[in-house]
C-alpha positions, 0 to 999 in steps of 0.5 A, a space after each residue: 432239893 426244892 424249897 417247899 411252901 404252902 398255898 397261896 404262893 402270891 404276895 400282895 407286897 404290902 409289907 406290915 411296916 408299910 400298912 402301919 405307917 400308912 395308917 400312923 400318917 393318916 393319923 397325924 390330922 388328928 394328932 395336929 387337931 389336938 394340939 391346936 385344940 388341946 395343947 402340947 401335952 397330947 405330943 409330949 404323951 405320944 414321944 413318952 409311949 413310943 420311947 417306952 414302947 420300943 424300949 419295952 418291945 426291945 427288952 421283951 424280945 431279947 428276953 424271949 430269944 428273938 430278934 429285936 430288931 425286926 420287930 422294931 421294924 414292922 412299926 406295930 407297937 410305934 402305932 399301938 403307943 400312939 392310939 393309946 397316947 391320943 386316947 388318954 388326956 393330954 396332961 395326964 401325969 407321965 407314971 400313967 402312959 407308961 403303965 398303960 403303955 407297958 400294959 398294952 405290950 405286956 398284956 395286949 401283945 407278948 403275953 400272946 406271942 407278938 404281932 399277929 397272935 393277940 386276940 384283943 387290941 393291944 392299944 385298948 387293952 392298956 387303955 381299959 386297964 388306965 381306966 378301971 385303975 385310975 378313973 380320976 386321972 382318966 376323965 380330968 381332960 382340959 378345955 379347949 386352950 383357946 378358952 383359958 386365959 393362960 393357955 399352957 405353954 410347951 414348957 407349961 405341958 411338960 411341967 403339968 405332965 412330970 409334975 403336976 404344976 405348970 412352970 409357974 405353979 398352977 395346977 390343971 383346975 387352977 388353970 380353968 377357974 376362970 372359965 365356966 368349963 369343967 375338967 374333970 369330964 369329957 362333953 359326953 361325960 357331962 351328958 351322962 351325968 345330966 341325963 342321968 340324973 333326970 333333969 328337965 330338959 330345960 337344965 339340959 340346954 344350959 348344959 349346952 350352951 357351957 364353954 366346952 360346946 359350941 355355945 350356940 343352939 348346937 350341942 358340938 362340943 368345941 376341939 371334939 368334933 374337929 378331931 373327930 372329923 380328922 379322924 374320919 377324912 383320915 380313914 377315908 383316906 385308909 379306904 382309898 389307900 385299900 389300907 383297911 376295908 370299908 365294912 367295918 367303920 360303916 357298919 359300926 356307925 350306920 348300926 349306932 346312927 340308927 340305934 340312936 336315931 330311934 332312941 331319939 324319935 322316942 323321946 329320949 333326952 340325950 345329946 343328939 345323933 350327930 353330936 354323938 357320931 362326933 364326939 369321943 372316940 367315934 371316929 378313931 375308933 371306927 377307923 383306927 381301932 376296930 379295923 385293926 387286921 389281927 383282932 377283927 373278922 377276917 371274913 366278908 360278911 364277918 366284917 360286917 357282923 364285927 362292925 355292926 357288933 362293934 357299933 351295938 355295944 357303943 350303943 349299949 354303953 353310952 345310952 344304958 350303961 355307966 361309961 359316957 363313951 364306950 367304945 374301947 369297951 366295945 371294941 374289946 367285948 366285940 374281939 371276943 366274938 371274932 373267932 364265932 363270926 369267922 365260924 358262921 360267915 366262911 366264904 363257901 369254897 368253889 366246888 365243894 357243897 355244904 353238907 346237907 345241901 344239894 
């Protein structure tokens, strides 16, 4: 007779499609940044994910039984195609964001049953799988556009992007032989491999002062530290918007400050810790990825111990380990660890004692 429900019976009234394009508009700096900086082809790669996302999504759907267009509508997969489209490189050929894109929703996703029950971040899912598989494709970014003497064209991406060649026949390191730049790495790829390598730290500093950096006696790298700074004035405005919390990012980049801080005061030859917070994917991660409601703590405390964990890991990996950035990796190992944080970090509920306290 009466229709039955279990507690709590409040709604906030933040509906799931309203968060997701919350955060896709707190996306879009970003996304302007990278175009400036690094051409077309980052909006090329955006408009193929999200025309393969949906399709894919619509398909999986009906195959399972379920109502397609309601899982459309709650713009999930829209934004998971969009983080892993503006992880990738711009001009990277089209056969790779399809796969990534497919894996992020076969793999990352429906393989779990849908939005809500995945345990990993479905965007880097497809994101690791591109790089583990196809590491030459994933680290050939292009400098600045501004640098080159011929920067491609809208036409000139979409040509790189299906078919290797711009429209007059160039390839991507044609594109750059005449600057002193590199495209087959990131600044932080390039960083990696000198202080790898042990070079004097005068070797260093020529590395510096390349066409990708700033070219001053700062090591920013030109185009990264802007969007990175789009990304952090867009999660700010998440925060403000009560859209994510605020435990995780700074959690995740006060326990990489001062990892990096120390491990600099030791002498280290590195990029230095600013140089660091703001390049790679710092920023998108730590307020775009990470934070993601499904596959993060879920606890106060747990939030925090999540993003700390998160922040250890991108430590770990860009100072001792074989990758230059790391953070989709650590984000994916610090998924793992969600379901023992929300374990030892519940909430005590009012009126009940703890066994074994009085």
């Amino acid at each position: 007779m009466f229709k039955m429900a279990s507690s709590p019976h409040t709604h906030s009234g933040r509906l799931t499609a309203r968060i997701m394009l919350w955060v896709i508009f707190a996306m879009i700096p970003a996304l302007l940044a990278q175009i400036y900086y690094f051409g077309f082809g980052v909006l090329l790669q955006s408009i193929l994910a999200i025309t393969v996302a949906l399709l894919g999504e619509f398909i999986v759907m009906k195959l399972r039984g379920k109502k397609p267009l309601s899982a459309l509508a709650d713009f999930s997969i829209v934004l998971t195609a969009l983080i892993l489209a503006m992880a990738i490189p711009p001009y990277a050929p089209y056969w790779l964001i399809i796969i990534g894109t497919l894996c992020s929703l076969l793999l990352g996703k429906q393989v779990y049953g849908g939005l809500g029950q995945n345990l990993f971040n479905p965007a880097m899912v497809g994101y690791v799988v591109l790089l583990i598989s196809f590491p030459l494709q994933m680290t050939t970014w292009l400098p600045p556009i501004h640098l080159l003497q011929e920067p491609p064209t809208f036409s000139d991406a979409a040509s790189l992007i299906f078919s290797g060649l711009t429209t007059d026949g160039f390839t991507l390191s044609q594109l750059t032989q005449s600057i002193d730049g590199i495209t087959q790495a990131t600044p932080l790829d390039s960083a990696k491999i000198f202080y790898s390598s042990h070079r004097e730290l005068t070797d260093f500093y020529e590395l510096i002062k390349m066409p990708i950096f700033m070219g001053n006696s700062t090591d920013f790298a030109q185009g990264w530290w802007q969007v990175n700074l789009a990304f952090l004035l867009g999660g700010i405005f998440l925060i403000l918007k009560r859209t994510i919390h605020w435990q995780i990012p700074v959690a995740m980049l006060v326990t990489f400050f001062c990892l990096a801080t120390i491990t600099t005061l030791t002498g280290n030859t590195h990029l230095s810790v600013m140089s660091q917070m703001f390049s790679g994917a710092m920023m998108f991660g730590a307020f775009f990825i990470a934070t993601d409601p499904v596959t993060a703590s879920i606890t106060p405390r747990g939030k925090i111990a999540f993003g700390a964990l998160v922040g250890l890991f991108v430590y770990l990996i860009r100072y001792h380990g074989n990758f230059p950035d790391g953070v989709a990796f650590a984000i994916l190992l610090s998924n793992i660890c969600v379901p023992l944080i929300d374990h030892y970090t519940r909430p005590r509920v009012t009126g009940y004692r703890l066994e074994g306290r009085k």
